[in-house]
Structures are given as structure tokens and as C-alpha cells.
mmCIF entry with sequence, helices, sheets and N, C-alpha, C, O atoms, coordinates in Angstrom:
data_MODEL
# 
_entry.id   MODEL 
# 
_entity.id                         1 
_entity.type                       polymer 
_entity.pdbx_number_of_molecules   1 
# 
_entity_poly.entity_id                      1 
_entity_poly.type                           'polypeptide(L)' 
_entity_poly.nstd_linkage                   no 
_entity_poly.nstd_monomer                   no 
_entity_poly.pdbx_seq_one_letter_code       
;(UNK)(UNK)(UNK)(UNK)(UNK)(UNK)(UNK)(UNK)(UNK)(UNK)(UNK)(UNK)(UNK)(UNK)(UNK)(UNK)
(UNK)(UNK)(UNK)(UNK)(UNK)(UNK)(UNK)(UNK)(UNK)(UNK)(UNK)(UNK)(UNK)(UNK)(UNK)(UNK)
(UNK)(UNK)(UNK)(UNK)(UNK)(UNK)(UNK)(UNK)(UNK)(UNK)(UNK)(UNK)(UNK)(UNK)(UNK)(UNK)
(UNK)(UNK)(UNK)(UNK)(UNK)(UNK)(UNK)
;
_entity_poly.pdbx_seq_one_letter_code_can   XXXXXXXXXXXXXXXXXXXXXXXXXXXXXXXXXXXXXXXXXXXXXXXXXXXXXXX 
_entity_poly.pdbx_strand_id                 A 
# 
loop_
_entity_poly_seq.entity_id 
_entity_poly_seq.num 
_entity_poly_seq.mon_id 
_entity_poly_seq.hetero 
1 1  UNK n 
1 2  UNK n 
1 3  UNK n 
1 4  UNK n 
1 5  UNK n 
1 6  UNK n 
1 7  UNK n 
1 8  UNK n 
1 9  UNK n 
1 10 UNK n 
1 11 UNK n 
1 12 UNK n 
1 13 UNK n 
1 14 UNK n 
1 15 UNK n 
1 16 UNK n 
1 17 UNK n 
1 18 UNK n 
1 19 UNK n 
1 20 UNK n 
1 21 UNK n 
1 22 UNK n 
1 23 UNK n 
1 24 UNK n 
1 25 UNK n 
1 26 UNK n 
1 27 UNK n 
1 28 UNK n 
1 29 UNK n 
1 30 UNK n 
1 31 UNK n 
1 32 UNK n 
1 33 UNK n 
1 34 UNK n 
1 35 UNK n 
1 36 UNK n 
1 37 UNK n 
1 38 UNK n 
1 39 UNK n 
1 40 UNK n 
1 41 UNK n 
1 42 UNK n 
1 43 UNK n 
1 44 UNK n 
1 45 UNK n 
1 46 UNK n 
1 47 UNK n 
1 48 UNK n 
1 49 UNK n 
1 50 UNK n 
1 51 UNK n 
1 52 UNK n 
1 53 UNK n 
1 54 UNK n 
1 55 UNK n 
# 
_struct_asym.id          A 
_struct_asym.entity_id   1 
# 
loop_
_struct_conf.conf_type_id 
_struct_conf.id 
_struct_conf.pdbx_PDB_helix_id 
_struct_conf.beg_label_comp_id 
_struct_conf.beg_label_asym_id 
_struct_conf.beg_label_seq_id 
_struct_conf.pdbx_beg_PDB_ins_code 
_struct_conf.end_label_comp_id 
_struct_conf.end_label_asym_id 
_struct_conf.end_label_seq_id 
_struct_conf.pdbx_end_PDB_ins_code 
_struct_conf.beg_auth_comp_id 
_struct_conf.beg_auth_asym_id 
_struct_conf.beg_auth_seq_id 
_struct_conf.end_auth_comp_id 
_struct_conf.end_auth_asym_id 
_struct_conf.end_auth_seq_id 
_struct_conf.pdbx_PDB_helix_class 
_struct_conf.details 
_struct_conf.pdbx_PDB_helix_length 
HELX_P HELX_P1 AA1 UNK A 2  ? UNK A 20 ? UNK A 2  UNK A 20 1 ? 19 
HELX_P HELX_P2 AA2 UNK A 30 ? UNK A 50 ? UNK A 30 UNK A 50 1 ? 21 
HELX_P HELX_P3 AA3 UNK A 52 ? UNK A 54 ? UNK A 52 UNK A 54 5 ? 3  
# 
_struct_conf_type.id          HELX_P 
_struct_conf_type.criteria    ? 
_struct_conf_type.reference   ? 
# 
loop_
_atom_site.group_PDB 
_atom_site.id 
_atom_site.type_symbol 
_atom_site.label_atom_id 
_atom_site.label_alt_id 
_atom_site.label_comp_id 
_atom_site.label_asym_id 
_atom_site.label_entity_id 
_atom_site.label_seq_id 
_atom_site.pdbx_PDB_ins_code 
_atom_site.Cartn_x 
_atom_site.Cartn_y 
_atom_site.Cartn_z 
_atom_site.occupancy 
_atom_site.B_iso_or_equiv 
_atom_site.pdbx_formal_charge 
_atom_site.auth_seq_id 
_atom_site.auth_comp_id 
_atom_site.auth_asym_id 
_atom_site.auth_atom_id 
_atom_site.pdbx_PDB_model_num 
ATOM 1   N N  . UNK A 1 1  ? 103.189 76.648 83.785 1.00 0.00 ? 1  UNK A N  1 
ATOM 2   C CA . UNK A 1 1  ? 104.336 77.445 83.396 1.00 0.00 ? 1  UNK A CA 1 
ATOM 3   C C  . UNK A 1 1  ? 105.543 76.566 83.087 1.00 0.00 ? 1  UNK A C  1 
ATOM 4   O O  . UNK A 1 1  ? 106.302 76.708 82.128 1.00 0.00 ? 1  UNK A O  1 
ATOM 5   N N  . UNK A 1 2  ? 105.614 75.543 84.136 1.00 0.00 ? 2  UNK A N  1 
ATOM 6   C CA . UNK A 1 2  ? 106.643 74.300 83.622 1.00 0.00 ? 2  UNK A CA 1 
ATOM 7   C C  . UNK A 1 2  ? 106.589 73.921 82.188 1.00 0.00 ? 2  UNK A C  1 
ATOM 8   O O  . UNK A 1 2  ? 107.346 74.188 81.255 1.00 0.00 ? 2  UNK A O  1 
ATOM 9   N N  . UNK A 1 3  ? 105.784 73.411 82.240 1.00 0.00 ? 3  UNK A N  1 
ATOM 10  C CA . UNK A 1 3  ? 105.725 72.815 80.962 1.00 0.00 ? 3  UNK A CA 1 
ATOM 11  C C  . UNK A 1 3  ? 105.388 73.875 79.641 1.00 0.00 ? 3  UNK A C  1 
ATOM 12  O O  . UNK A 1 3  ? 105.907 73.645 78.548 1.00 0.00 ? 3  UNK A O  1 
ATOM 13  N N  . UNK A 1 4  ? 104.771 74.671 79.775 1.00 0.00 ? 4  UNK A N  1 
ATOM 14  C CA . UNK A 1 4  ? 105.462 75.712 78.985 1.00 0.00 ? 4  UNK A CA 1 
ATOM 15  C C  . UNK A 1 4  ? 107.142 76.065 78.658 1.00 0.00 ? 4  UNK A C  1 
ATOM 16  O O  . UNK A 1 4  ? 107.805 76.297 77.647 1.00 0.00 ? 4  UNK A O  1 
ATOM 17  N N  . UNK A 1 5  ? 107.305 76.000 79.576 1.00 0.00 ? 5  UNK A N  1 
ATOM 18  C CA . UNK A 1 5  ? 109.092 76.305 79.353 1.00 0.00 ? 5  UNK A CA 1 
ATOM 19  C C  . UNK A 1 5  ? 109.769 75.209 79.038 1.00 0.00 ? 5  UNK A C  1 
ATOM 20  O O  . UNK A 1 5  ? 110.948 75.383 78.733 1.00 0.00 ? 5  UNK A O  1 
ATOM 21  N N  . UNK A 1 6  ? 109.252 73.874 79.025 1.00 0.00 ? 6  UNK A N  1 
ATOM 22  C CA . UNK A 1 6  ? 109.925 72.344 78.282 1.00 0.00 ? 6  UNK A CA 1 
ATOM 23  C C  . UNK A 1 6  ? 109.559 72.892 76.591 1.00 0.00 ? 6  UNK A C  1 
ATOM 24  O O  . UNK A 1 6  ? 110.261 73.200 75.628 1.00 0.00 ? 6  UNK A O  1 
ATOM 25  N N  . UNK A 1 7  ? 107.992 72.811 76.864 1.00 0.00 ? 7  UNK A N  1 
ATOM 26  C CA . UNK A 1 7  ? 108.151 72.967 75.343 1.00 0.00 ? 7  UNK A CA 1 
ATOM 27  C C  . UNK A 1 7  ? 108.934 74.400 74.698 1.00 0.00 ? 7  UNK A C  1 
ATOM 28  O O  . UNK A 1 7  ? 109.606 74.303 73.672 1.00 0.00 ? 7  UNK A O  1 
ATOM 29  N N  . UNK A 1 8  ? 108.827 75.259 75.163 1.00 0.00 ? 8  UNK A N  1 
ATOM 30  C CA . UNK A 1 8  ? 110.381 76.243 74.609 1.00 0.00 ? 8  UNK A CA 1 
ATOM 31  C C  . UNK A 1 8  ? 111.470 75.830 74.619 1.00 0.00 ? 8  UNK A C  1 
ATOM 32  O O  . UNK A 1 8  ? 112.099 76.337 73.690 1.00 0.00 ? 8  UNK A O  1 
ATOM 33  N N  . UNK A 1 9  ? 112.327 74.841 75.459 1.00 0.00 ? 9  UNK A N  1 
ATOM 34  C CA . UNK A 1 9  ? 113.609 74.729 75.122 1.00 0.00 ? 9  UNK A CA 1 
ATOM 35  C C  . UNK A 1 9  ? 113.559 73.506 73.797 1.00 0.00 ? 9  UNK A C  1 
ATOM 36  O O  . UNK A 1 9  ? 114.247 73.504 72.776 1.00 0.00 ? 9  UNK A O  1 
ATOM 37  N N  . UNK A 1 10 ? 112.320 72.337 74.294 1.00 0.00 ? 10 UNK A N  1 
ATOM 38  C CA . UNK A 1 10 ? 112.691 71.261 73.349 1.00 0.00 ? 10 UNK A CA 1 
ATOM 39  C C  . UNK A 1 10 ? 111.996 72.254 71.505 1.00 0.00 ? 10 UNK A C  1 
ATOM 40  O O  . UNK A 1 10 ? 112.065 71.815 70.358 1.00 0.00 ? 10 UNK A O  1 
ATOM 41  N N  . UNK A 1 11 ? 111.624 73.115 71.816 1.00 0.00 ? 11 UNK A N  1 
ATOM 42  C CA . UNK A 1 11 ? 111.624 73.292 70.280 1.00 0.00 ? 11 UNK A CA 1 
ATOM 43  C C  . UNK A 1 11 ? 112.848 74.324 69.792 1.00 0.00 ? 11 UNK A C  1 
ATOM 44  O O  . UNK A 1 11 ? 112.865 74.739 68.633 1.00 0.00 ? 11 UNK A O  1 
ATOM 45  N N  . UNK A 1 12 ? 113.909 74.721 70.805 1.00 0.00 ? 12 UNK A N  1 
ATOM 46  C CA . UNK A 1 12 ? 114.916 75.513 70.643 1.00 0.00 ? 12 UNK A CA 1 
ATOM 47  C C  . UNK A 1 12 ? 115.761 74.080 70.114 1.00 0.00 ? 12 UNK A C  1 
ATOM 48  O O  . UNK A 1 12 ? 116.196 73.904 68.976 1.00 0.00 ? 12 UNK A O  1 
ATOM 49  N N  . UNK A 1 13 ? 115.836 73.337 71.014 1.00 0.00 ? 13 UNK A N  1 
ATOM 50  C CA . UNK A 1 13 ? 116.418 72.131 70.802 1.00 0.00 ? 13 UNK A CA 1 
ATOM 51  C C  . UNK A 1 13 ? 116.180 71.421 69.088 1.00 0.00 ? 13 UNK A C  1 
ATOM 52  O O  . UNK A 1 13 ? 117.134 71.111 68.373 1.00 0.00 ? 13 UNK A O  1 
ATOM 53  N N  . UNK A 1 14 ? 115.281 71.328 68.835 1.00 0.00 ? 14 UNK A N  1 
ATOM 54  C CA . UNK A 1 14 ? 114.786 71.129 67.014 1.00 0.00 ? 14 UNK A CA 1 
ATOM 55  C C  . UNK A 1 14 ? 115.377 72.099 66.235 1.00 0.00 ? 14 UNK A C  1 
ATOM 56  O O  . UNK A 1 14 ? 115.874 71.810 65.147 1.00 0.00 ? 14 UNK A O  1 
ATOM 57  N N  . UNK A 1 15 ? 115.376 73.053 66.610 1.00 0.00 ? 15 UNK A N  1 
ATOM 58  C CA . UNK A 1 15 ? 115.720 74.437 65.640 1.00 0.00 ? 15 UNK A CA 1 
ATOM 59  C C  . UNK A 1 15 ? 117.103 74.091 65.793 1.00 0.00 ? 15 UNK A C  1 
ATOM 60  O O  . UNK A 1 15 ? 117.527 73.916 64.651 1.00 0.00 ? 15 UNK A O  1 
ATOM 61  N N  . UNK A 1 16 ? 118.144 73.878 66.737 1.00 0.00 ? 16 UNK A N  1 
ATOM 62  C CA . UNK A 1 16 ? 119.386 74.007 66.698 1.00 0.00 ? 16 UNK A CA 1 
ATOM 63  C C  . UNK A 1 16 ? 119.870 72.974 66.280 1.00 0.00 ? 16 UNK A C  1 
ATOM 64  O O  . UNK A 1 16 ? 120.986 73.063 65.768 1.00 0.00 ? 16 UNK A O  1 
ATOM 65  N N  . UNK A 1 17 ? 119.212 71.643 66.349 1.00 0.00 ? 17 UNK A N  1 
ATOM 66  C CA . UNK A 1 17 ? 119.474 70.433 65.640 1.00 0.00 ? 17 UNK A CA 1 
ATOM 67  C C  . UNK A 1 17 ? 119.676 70.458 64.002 1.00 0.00 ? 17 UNK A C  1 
ATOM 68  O O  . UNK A 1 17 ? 120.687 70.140 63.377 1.00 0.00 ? 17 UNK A O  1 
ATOM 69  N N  . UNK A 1 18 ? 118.183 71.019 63.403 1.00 0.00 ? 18 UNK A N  1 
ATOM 70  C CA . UNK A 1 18 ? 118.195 71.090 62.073 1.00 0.00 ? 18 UNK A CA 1 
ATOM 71  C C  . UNK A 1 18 ? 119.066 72.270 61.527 1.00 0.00 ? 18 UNK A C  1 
ATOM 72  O O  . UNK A 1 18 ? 119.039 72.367 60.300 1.00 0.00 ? 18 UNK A O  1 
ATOM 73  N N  . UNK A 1 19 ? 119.753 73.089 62.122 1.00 0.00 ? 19 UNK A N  1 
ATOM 74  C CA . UNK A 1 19 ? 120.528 74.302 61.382 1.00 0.00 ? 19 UNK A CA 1 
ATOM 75  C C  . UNK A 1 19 ? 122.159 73.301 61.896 1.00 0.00 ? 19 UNK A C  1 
ATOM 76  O O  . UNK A 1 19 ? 122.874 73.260 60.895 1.00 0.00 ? 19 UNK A O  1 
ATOM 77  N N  . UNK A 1 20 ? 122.701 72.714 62.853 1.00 0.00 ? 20 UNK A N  1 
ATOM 78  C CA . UNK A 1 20 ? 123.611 72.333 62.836 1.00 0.00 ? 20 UNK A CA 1 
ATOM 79  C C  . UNK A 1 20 ? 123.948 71.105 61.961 1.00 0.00 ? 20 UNK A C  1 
ATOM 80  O O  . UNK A 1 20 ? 124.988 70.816 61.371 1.00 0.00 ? 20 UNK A O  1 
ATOM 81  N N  . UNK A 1 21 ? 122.823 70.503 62.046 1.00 0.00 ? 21 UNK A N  1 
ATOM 82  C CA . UNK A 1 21 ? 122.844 69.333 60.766 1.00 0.00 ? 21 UNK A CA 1 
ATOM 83  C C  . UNK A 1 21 ? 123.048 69.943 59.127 1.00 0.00 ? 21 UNK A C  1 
ATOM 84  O O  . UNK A 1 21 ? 123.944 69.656 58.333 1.00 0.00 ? 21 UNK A O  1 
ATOM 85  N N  . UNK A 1 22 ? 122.121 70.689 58.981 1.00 0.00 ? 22 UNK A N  1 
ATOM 86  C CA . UNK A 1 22 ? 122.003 72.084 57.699 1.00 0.00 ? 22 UNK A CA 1 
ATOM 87  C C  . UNK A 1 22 ? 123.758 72.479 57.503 1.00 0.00 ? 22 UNK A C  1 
ATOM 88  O O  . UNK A 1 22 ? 124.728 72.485 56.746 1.00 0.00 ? 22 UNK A O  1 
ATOM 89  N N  . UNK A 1 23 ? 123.525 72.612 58.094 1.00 0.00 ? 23 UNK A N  1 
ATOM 90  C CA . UNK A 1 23 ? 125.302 73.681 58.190 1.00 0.00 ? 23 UNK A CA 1 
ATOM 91  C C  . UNK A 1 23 ? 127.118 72.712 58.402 1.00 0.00 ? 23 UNK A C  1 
ATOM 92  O O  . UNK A 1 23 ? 128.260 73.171 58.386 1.00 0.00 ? 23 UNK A O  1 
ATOM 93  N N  . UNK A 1 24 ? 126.586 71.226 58.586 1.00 0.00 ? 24 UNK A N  1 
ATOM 94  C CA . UNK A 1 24 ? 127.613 70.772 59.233 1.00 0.00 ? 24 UNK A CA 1 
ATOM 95  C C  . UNK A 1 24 ? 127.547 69.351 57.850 1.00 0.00 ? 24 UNK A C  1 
ATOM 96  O O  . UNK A 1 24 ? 128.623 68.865 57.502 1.00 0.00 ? 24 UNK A O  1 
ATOM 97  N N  . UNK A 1 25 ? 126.383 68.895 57.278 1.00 0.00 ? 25 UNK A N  1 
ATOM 98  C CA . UNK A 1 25 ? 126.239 68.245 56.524 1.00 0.00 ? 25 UNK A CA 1 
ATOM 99  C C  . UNK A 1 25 ? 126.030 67.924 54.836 1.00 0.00 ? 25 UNK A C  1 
ATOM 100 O O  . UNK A 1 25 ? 126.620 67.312 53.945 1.00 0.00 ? 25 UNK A O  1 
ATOM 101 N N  . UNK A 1 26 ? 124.316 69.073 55.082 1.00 0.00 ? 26 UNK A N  1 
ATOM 102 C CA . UNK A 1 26 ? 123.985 69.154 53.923 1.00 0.00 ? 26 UNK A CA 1 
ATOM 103 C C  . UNK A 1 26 ? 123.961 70.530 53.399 1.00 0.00 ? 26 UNK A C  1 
ATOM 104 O O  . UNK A 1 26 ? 122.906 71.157 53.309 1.00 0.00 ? 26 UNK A O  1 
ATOM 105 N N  . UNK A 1 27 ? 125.445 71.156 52.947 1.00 0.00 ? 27 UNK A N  1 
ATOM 106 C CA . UNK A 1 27 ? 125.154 72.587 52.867 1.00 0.00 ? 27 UNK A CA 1 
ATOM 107 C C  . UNK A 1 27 ? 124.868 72.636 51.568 1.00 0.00 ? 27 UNK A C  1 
ATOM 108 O O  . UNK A 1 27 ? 124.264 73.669 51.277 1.00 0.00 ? 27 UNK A O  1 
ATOM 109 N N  . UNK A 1 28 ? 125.063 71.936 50.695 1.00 0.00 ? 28 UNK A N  1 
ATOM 110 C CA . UNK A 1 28 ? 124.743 72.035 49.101 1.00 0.00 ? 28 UNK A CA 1 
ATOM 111 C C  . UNK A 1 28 ? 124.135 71.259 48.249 1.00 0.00 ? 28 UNK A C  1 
ATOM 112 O O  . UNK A 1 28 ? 124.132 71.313 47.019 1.00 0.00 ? 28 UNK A O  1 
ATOM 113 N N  . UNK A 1 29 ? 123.505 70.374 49.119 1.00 0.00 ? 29 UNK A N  1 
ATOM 114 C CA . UNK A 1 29 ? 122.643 69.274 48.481 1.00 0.00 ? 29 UNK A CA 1 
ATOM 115 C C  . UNK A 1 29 ? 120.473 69.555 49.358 1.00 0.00 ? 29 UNK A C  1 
ATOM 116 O O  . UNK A 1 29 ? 119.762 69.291 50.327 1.00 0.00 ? 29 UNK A O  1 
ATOM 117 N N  . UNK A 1 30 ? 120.506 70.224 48.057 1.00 0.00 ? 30 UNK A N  1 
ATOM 118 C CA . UNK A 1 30 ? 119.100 70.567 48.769 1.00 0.00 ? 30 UNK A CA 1 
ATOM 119 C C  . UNK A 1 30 ? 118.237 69.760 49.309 1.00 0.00 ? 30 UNK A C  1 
ATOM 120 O O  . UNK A 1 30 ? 117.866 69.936 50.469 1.00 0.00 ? 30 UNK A O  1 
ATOM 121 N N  . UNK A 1 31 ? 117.684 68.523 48.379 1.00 0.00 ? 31 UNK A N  1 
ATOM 122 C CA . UNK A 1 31 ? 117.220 67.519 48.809 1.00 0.00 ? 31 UNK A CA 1 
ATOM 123 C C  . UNK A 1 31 ? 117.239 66.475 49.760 1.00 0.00 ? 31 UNK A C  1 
ATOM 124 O O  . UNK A 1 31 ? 116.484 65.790 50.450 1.00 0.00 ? 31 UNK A O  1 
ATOM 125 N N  . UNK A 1 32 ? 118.515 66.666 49.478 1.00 0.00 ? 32 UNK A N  1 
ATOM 126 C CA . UNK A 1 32 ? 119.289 65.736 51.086 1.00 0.00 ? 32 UNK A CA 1 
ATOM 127 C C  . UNK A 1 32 ? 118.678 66.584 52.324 1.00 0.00 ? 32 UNK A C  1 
ATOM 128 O O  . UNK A 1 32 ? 118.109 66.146 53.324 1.00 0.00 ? 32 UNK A O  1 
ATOM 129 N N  . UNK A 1 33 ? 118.915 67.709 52.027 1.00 0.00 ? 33 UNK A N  1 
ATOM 130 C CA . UNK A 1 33 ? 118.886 69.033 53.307 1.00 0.00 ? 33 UNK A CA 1 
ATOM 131 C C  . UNK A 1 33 ? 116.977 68.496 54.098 1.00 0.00 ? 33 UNK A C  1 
ATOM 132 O O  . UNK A 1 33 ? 116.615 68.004 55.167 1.00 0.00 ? 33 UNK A O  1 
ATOM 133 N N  . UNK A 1 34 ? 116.122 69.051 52.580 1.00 0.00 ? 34 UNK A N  1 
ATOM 134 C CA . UNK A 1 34 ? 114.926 68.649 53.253 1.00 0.00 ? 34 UNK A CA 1 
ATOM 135 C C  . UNK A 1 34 ? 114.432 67.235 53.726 1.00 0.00 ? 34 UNK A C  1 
ATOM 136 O O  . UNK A 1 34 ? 113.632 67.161 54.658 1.00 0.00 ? 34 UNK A O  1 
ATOM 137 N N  . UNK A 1 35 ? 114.925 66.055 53.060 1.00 0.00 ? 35 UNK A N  1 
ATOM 138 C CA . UNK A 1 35 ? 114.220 65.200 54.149 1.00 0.00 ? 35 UNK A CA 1 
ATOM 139 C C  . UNK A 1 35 ? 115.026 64.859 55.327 1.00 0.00 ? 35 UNK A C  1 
ATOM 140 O O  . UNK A 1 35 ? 114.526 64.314 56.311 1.00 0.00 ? 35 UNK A O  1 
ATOM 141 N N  . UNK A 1 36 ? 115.880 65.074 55.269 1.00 0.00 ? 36 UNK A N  1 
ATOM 142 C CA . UNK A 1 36 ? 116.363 64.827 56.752 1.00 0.00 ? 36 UNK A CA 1 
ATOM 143 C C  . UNK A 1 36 ? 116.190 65.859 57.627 1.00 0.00 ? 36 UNK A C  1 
ATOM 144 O O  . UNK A 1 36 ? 116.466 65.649 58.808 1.00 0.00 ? 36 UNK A O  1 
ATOM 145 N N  . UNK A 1 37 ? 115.627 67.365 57.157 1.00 0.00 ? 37 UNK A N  1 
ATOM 146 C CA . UNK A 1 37 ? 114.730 68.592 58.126 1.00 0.00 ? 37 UNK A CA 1 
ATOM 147 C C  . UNK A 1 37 ? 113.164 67.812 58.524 1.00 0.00 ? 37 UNK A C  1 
ATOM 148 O O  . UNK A 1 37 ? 112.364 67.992 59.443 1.00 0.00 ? 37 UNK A O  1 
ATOM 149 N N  . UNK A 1 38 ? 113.190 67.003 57.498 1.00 0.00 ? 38 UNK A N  1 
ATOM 150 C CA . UNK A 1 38 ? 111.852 66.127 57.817 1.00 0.00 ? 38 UNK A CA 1 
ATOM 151 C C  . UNK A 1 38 ? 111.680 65.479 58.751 1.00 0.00 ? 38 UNK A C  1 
ATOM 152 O O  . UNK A 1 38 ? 110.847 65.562 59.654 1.00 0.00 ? 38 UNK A O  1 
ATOM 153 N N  . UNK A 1 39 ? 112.650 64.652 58.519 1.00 0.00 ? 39 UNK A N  1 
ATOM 154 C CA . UNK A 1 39 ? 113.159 63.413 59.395 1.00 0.00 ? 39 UNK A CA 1 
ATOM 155 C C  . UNK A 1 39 ? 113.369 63.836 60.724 1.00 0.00 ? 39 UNK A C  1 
ATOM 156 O O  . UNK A 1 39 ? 112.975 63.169 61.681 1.00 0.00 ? 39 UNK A O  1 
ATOM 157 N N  . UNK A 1 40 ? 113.960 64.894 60.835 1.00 0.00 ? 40 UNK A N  1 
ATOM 158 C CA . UNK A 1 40 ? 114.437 65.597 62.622 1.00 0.00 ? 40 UNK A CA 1 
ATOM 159 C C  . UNK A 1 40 ? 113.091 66.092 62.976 1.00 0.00 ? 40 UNK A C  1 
ATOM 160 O O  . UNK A 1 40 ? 112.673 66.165 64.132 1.00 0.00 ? 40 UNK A O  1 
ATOM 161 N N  . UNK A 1 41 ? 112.475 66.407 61.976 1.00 0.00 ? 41 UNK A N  1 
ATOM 162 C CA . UNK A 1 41 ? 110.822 67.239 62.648 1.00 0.00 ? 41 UNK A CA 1 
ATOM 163 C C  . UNK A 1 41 ? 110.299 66.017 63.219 1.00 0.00 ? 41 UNK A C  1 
ATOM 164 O O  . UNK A 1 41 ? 110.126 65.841 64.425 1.00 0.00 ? 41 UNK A O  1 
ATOM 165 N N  . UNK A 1 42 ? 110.034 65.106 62.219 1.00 0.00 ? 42 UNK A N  1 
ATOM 166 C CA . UNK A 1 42 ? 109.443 64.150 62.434 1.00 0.00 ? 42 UNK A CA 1 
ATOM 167 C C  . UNK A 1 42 ? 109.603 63.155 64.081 1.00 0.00 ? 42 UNK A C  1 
ATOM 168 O O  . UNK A 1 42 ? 108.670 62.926 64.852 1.00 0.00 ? 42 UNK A O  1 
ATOM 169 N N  . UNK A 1 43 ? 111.193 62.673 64.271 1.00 0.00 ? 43 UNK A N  1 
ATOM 170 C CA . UNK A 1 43 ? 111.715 62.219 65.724 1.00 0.00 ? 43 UNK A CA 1 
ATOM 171 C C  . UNK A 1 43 ? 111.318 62.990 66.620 1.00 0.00 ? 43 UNK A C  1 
ATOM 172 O O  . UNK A 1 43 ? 110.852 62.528 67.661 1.00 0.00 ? 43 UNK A O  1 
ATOM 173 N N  . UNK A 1 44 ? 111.434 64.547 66.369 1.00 0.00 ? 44 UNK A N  1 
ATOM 174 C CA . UNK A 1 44 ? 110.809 65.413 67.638 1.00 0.00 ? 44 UNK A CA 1 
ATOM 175 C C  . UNK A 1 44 ? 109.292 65.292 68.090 1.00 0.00 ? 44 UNK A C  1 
ATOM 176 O O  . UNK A 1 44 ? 108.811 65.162 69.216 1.00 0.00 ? 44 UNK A O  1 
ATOM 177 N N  . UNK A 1 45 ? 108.695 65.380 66.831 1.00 0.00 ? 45 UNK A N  1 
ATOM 178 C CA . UNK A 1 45 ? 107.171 65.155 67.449 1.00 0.00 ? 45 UNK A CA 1 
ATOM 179 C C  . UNK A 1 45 ? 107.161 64.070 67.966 1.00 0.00 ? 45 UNK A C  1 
ATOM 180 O O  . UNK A 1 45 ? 106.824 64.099 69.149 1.00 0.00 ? 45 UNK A O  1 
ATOM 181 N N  . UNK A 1 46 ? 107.513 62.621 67.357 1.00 0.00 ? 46 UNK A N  1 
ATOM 182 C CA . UNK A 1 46 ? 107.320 61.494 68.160 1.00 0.00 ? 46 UNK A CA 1 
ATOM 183 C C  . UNK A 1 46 ? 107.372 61.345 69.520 1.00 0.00 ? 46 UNK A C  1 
ATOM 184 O O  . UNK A 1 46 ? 106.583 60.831 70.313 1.00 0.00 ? 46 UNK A O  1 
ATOM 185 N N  . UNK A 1 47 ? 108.729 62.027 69.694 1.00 0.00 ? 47 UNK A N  1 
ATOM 186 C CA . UNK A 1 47 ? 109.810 61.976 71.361 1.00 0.00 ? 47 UNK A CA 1 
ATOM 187 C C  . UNK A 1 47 ? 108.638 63.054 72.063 1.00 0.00 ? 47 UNK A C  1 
ATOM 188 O O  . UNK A 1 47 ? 108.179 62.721 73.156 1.00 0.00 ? 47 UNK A O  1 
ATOM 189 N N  . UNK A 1 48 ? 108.234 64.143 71.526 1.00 0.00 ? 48 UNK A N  1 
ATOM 190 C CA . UNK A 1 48 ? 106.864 65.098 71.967 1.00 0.00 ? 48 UNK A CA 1 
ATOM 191 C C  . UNK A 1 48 ? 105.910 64.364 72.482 1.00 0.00 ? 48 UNK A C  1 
ATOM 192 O O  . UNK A 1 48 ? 105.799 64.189 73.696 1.00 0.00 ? 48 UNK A O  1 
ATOM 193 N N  . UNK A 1 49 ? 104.888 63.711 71.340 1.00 0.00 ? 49 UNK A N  1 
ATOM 194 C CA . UNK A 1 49 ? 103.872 62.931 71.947 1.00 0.00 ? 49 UNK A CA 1 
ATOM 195 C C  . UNK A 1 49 ? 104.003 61.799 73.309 1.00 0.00 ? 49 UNK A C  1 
ATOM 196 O O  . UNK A 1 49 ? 103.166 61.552 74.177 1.00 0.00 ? 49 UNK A O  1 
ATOM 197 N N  . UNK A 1 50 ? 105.297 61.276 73.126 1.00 0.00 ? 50 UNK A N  1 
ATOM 198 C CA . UNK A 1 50 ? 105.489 60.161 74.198 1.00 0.00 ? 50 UNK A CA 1 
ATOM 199 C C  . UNK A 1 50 ? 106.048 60.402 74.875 1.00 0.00 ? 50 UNK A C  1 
ATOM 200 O O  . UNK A 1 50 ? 106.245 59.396 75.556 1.00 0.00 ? 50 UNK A O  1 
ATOM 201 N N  . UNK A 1 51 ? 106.868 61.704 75.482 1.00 0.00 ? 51 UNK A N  1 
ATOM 202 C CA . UNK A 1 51 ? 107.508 62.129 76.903 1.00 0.00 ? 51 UNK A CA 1 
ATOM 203 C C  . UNK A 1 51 ? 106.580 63.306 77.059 1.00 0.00 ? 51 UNK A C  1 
ATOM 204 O O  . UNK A 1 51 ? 105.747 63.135 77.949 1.00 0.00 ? 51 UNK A O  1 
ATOM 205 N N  . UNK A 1 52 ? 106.534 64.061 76.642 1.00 0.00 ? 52 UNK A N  1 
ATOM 206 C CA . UNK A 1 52 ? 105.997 65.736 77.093 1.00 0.00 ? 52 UNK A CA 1 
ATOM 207 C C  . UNK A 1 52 ? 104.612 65.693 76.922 1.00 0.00 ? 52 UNK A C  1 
ATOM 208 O O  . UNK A 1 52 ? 103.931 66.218 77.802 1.00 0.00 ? 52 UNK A O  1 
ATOM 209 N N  . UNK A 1 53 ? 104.208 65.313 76.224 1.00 0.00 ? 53 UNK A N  1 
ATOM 210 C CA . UNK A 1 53 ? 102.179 65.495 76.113 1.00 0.00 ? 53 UNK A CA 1 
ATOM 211 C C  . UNK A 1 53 ? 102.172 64.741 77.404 1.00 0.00 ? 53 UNK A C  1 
ATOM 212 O O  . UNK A 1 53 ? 101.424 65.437 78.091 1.00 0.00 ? 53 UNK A O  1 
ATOM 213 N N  . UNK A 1 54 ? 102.633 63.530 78.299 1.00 0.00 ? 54 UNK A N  1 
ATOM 214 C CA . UNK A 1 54 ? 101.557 63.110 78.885 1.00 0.00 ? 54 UNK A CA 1 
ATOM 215 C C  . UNK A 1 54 ? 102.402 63.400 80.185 1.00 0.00 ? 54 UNK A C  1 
ATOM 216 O O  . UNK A 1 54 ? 102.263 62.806 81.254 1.00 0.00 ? 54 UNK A O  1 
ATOM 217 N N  . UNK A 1 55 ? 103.294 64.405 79.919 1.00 0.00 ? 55 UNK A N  1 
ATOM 218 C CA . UNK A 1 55 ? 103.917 64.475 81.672 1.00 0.00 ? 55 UNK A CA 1 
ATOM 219 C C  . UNK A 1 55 ? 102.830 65.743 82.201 1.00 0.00 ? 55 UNK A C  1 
ATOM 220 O O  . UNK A 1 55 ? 102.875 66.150 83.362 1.00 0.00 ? 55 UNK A O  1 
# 
């Protein structure tokens, strides 16, 4: 159940990252917008696989 509820906040945590970045940066440059939605997906899974998969 723990770790169920890590992975709910850290993917609340992604979602609020990429809409404050979205909204604070790239509000009119689309391209810009998606790879750096990439780029934040991307750091999260990493930081995923190497703290949370193996706790």
C-alpha cells in the first residue's frame, strides 16, 4: 500500500511539473513545449527506476 501511494504522489509530482513548466515557460512555442514534456517524462522514469523500483 506504501508504495502504492509513492508512486501516486511521484506521478502527481510529473503532472504538476510538466503543466507548471507548460504554463510558466513554453506557452506558445509548441515544440519547445514537447521536448522538454519529454525531457521531464524522461528524468522521472530514470529517478523511478533508481529510487522507487528497488525500495
Amino acid at each position: 500500500m506504501v508504495k502504492n501511494l509513492s508512486i501516486i504522489i511521484f506521478l502527481l509530482a510529473m503532472v504538476a511539473t510538466i503543466v507548471l513548466a507548460d504554463l510558466i515557460f513554453f506557452r506558445h512555442h509548441f515544440w519547445e513545449r514537447l521536448m522538454s514534456n519529454i525531457g521531464i517524462v524522461l528524468i522521472y522514469i530514470s529517478i523511478y527506476l533508481v529510487f522507487i523500483k528497488n525500495s
